[in-house]
LOVEX-682730 format. One record per atom (N, C-alpha, C, CB): residue in one letter; x, y, z. Coordinates in pm, whole numbers, plus 32768, in hexadecimal, padded with zeros to 4 digits. Glycine has a CB too. Layout:
# LOVEX-682730
AXYZ
...
# end
This chain:
# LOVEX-682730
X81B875C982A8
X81B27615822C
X820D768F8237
X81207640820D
X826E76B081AE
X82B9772081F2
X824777B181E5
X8363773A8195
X828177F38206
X826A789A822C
X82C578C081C7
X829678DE82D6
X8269797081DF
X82C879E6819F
X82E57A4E821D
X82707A418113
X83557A748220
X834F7AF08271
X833F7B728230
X83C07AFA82BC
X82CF7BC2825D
X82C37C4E81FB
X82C77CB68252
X82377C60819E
X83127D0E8236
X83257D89826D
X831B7DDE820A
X83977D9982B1
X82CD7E33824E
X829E7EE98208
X82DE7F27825B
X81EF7F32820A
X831F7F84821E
X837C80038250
X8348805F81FD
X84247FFC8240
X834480CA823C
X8345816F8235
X83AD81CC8273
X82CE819F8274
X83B782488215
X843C8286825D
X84188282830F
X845A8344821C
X83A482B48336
X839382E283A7
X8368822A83F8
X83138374839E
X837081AE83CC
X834C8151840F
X833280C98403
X830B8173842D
X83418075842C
X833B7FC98425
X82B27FB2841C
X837A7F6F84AE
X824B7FB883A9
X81B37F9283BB
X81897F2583F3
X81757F8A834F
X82107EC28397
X81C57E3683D2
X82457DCF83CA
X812C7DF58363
X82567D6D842B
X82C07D0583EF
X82547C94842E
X83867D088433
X825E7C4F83CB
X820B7BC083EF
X82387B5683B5
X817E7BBB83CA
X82107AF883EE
X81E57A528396
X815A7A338377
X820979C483F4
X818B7A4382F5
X80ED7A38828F
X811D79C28248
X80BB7ACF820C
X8085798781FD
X808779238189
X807E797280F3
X800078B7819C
X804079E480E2
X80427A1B8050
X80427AB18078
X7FB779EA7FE7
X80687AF6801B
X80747B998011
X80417BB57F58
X81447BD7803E
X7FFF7BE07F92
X7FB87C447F01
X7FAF7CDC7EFA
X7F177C257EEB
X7FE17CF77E85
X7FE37D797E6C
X7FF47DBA7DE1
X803C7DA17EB4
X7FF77E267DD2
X7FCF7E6A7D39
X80807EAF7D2E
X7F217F0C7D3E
X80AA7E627C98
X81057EC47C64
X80FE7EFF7BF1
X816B7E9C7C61
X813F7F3C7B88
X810F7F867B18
X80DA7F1C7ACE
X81757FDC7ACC
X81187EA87ABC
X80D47E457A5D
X807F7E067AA1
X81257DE67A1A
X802D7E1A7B12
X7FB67DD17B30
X7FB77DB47BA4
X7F9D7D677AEE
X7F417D767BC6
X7F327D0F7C5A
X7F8D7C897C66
X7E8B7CCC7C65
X7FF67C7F7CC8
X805C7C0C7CD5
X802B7BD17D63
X810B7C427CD4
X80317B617D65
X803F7B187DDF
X80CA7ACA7DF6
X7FCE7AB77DE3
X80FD7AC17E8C
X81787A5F7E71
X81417A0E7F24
X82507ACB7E59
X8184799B7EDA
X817A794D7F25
X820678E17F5A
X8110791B7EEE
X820C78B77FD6
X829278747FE0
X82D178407F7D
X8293781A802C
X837778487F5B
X83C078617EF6
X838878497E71
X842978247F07
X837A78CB7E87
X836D79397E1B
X83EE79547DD1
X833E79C17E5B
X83DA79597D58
X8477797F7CF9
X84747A2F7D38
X8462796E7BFF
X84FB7A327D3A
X85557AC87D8D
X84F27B1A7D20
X86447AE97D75
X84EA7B907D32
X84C97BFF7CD4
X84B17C797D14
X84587BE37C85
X84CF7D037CDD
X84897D7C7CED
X845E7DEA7C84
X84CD7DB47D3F
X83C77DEA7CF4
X83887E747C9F
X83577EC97CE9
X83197E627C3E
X83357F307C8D
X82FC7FBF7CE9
X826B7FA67CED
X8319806A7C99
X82337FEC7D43
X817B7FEC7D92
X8133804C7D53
X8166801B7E48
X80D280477D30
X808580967D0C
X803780AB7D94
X8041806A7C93
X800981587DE3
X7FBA81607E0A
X7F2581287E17
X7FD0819E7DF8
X7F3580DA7EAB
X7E9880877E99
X7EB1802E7F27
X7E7F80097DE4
X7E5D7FA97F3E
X7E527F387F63
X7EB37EFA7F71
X7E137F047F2C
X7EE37EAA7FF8
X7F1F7E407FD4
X7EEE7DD2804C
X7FBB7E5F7FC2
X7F097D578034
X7EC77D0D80C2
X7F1B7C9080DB
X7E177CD780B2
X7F217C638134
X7F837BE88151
X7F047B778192
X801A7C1981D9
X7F107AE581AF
X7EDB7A8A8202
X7F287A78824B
X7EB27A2381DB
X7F357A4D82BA
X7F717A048324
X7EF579D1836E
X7FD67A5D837E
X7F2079268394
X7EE578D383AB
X7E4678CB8396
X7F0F78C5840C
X7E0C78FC832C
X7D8C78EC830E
X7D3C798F833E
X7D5778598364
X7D8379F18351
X7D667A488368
X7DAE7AB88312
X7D6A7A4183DB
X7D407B5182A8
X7D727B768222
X7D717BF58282
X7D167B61817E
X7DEA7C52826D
X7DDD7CC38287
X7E137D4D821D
X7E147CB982FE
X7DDA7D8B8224
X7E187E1C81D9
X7E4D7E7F81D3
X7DF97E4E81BA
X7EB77E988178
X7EE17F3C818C
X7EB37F758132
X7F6F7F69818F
X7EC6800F815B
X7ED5805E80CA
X7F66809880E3
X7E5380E980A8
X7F7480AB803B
X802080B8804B
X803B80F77FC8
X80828018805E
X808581867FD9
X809B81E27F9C
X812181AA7F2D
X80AF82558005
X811E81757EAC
X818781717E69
X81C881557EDF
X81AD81E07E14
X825C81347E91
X82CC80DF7EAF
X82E3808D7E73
X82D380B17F0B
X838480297EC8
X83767FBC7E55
X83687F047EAC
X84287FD27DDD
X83657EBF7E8E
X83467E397EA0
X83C47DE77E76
X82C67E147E50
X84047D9C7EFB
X847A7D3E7EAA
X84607CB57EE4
X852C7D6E7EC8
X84597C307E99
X844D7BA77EE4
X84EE7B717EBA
X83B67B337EA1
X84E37B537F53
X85647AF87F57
X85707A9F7FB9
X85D87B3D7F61
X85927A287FC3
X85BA79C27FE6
X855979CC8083
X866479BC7FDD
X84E279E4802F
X8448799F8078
X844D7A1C80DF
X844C78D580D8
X84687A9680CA
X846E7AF480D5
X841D7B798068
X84E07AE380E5
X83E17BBA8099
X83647C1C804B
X83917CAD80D6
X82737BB48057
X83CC7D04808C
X84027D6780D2
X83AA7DFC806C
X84C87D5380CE
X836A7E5F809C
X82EC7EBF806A
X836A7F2F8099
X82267EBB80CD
X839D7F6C8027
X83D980078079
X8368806E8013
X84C7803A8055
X82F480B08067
X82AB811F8044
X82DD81718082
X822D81238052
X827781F4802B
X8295827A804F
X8238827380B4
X828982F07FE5
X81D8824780DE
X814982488111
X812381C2813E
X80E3827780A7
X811981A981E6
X80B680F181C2
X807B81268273
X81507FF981AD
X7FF380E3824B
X7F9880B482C8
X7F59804182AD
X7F2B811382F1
X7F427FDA831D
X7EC87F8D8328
X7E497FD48336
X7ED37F388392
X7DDE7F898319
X7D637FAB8301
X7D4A7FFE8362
X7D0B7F4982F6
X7D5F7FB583C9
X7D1C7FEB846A
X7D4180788487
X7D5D7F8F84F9
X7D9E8067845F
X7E1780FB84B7
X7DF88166842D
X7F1A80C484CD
X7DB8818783AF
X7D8481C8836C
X7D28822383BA
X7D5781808315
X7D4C82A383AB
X7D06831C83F3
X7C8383458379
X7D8B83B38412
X7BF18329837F
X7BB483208306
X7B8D83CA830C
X7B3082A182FC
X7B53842F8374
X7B6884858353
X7BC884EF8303
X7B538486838E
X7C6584D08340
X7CA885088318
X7CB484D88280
X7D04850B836A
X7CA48465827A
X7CC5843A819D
X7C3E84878148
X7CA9833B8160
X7BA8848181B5
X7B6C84CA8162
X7B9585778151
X7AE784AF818B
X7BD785A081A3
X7BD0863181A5
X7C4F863D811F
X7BFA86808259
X7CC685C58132
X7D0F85B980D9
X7CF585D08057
X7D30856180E4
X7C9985758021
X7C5185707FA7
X7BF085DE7F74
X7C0C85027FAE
X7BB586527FE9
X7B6D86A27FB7
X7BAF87197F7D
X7B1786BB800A
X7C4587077FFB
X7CC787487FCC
X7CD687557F41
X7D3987007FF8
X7D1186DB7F11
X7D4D869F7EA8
X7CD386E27E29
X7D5C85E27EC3
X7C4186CA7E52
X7C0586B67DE8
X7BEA875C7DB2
X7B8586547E06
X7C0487B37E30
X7BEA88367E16
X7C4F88727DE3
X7BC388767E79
X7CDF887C7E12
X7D3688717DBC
X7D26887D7D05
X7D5E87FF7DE9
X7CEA88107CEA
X7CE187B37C70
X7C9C88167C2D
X7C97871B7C7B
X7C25884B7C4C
X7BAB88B27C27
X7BD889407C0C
X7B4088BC7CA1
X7C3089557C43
X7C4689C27C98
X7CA38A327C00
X7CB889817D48
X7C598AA37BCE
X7C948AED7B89
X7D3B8B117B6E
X7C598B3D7BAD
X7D6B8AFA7BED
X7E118B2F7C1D
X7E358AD47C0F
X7E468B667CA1
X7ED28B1A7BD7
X7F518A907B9E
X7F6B8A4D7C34
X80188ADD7B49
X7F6489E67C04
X7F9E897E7C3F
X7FDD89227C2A
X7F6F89577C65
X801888BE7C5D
X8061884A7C51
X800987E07C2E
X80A9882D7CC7
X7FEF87B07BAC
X7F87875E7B83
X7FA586CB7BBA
X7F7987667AE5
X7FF786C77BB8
X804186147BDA
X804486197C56
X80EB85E17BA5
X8069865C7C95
X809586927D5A
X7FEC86487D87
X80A587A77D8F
X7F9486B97D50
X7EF8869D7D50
X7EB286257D47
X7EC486D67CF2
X7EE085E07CBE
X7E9C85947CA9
X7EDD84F27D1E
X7E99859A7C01
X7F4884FB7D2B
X7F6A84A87D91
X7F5C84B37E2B
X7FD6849B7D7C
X7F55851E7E53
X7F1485397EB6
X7E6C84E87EA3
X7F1E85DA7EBE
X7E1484DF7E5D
X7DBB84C47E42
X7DB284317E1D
X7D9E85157DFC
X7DED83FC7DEA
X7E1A835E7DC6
X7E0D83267E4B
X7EC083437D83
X7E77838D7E9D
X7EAF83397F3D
X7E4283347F89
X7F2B838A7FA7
X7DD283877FA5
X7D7083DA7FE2
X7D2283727FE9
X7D3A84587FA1
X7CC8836A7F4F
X7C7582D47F1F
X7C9B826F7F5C
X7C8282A27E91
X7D1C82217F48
X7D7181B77F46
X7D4981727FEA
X7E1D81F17F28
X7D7681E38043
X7D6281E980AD
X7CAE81C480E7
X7D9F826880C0
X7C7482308099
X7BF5821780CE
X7BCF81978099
X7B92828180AE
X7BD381618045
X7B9880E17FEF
X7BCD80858055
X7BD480C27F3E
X7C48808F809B
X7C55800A80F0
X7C2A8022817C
X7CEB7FD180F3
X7C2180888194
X7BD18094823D
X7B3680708234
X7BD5814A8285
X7AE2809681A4
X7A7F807981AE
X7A667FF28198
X7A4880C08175
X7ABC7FA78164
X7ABE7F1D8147
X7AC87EBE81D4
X7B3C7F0480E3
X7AFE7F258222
X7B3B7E9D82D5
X7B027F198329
X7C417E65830E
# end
């Protein structure tokens, strides 16, 4: 059966290069799955989830925006942000989010968007460590 090879990149690192059977993930228009040849395409990520199979085994990232390109049975992730489940620091995303959320509350100008994505990423993160 063929494979996909998927690699996640981040400025600071190679998350993952593998041989998987499916990659799923969230872009502005929704939840996509691709699977061996797949028609070419790219889109950008919405902060959140993403998970691949390889050989009967589902694993997860969380992964900060970016964008998503399939090509020639190829699935290449360039984020601003990516971890697998495991390697998710859950203290530090909660302290993130209390960050983010105080911020949010918080009388003094701030950067409303800066904030609220900080907080997107925070969640995003925790929702998949608590999930694996």
């Amino acid at each position: 059966m063929a494979k996909l090879l998927l690699e996640v990149v981040t400025p600071e690192k190679l998350v993952a290069s593998e041989e998987v059977d499916v990659v799923v993930a969230t872009g502005y228009e929704g939840e996509f799955a691709i699977l061996p040849n797949h028609t070419p395409f790219l889109t950008s990520l919405l902060p959140g989830g993403m998970w691949f199979r390889q050989s009967g085994k589902q694993e997860w990232l969380s992964v900060a925006g970016g964008f998503a390109e399939v090509s020639d049975n190829k699935v290449t992730v360039l984020a601003e942000s990516a971890e697998r489940a495991r390697d998710i620091d859950v203290e530090r995303a909660k302290k993130a989010r209390e960050r983010a959320e105080s911020r949010l509350r918080s009388k003094e100008r701030i950067d409303y968007a800066r904030a609220q994505a900080a907080l997107q990423r925070a969640m995003a993160r925790l929702r998949i460590a608590e999930r694996h």
